[in-house]
N, CA and C of each residue as an Amber inpcrd file, in Angstrom:
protein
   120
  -7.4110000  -3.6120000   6.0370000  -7.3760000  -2.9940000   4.7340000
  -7.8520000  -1.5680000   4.8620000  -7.1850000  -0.5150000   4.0730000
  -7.5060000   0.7080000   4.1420000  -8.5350000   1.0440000   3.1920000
  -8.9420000   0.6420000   2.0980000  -9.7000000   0.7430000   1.1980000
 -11.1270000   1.0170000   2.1310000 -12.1990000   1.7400000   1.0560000
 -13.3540000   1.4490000   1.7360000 -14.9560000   0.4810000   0.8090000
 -14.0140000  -0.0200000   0.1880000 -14.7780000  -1.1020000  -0.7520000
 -15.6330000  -2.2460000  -0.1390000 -16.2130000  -1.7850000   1.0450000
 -17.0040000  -2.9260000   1.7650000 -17.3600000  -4.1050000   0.6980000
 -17.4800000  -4.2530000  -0.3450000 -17.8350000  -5.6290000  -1.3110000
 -16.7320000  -6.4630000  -1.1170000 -15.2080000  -5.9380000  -0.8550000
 -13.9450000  -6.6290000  -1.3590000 -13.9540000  -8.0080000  -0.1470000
 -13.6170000  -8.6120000  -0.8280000 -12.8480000 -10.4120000  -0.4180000
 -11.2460000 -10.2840000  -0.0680000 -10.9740000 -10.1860000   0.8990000
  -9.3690000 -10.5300000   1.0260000  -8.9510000 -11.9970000   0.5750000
  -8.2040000 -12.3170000  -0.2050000  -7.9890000 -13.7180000  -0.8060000
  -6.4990000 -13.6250000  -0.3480000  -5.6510000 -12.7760000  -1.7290000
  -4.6180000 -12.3920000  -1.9160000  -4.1120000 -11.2910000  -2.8900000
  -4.3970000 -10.1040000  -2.3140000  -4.3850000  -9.1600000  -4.0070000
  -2.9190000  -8.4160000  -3.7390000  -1.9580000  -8.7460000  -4.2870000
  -0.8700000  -7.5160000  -4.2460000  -0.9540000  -6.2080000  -4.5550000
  -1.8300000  -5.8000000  -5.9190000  -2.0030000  -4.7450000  -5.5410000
  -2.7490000  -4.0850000  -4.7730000  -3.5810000  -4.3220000  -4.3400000
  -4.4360000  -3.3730000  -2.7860000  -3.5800000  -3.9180000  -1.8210000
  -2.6240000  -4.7000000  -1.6170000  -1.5940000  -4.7080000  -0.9250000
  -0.6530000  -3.5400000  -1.1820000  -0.1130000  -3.5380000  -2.0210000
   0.5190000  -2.1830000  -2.6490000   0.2570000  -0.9330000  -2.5060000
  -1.0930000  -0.6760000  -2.9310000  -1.3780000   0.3480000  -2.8020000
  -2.3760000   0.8710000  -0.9140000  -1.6840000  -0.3400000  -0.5930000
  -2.2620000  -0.0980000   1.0030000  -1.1200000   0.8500000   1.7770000
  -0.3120000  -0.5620000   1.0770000   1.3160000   0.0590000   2.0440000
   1.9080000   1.8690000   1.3280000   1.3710000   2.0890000   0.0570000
   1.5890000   3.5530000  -0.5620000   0.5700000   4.3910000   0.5100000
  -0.5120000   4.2620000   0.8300000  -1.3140000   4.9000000   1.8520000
  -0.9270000   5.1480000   2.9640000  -0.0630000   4.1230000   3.3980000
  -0.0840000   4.2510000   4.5440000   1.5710000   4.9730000   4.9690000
   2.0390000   4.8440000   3.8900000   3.4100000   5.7890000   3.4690000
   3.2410000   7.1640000   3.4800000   2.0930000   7.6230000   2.8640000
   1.6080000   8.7110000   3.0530000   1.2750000   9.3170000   4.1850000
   0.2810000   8.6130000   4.8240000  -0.1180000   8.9800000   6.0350000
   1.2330000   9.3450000   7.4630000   2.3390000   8.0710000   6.8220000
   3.2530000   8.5220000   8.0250000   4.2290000  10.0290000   7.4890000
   3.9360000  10.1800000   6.2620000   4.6310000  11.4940000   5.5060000
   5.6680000  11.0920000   4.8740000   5.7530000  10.0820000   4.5140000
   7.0170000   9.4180000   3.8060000   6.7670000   9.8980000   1.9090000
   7.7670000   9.5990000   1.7350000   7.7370000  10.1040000   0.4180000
   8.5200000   8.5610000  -0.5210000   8.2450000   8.8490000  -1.7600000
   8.6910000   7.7770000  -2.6190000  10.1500000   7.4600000  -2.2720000
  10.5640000   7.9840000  -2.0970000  12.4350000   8.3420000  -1.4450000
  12.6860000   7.0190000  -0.7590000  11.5200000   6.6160000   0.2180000
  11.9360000   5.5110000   1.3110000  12.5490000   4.2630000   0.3980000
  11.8210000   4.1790000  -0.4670000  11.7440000   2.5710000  -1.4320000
  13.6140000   2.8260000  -2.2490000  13.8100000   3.8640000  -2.5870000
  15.5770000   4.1420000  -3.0810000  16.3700000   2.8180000  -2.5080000
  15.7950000   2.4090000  -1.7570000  16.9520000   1.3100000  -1.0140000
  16.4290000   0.1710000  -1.5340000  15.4960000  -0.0560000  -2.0800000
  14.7800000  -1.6800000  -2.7120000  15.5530000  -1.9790000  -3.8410000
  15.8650000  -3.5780000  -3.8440000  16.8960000  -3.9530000  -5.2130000
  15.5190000  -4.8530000  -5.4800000  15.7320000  -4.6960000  -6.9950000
  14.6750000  -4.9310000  -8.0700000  15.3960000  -6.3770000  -8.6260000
């Protein structure tokens, strides 16, 4: 986990899942653009 919330419990959270994989989108320099290909 990228967060630095040392209290947190990994159970199952989608969003700090979510917003892990947005971090880490960042970090590789990706931009919102990548996800254009996801069917909803």
């Amino acid at each position: 986990m990228l967060q630095k919330n040392e209290q947190y419990s990994e159970l199952h959270n989608a969003a700090s899942d979510a917003e892990d994989e947005l971090e880490i989108m960042r970090l590789l320099g990706c931009g919102l653009s990548e996800y254009n290909i996801a069917r909803i």
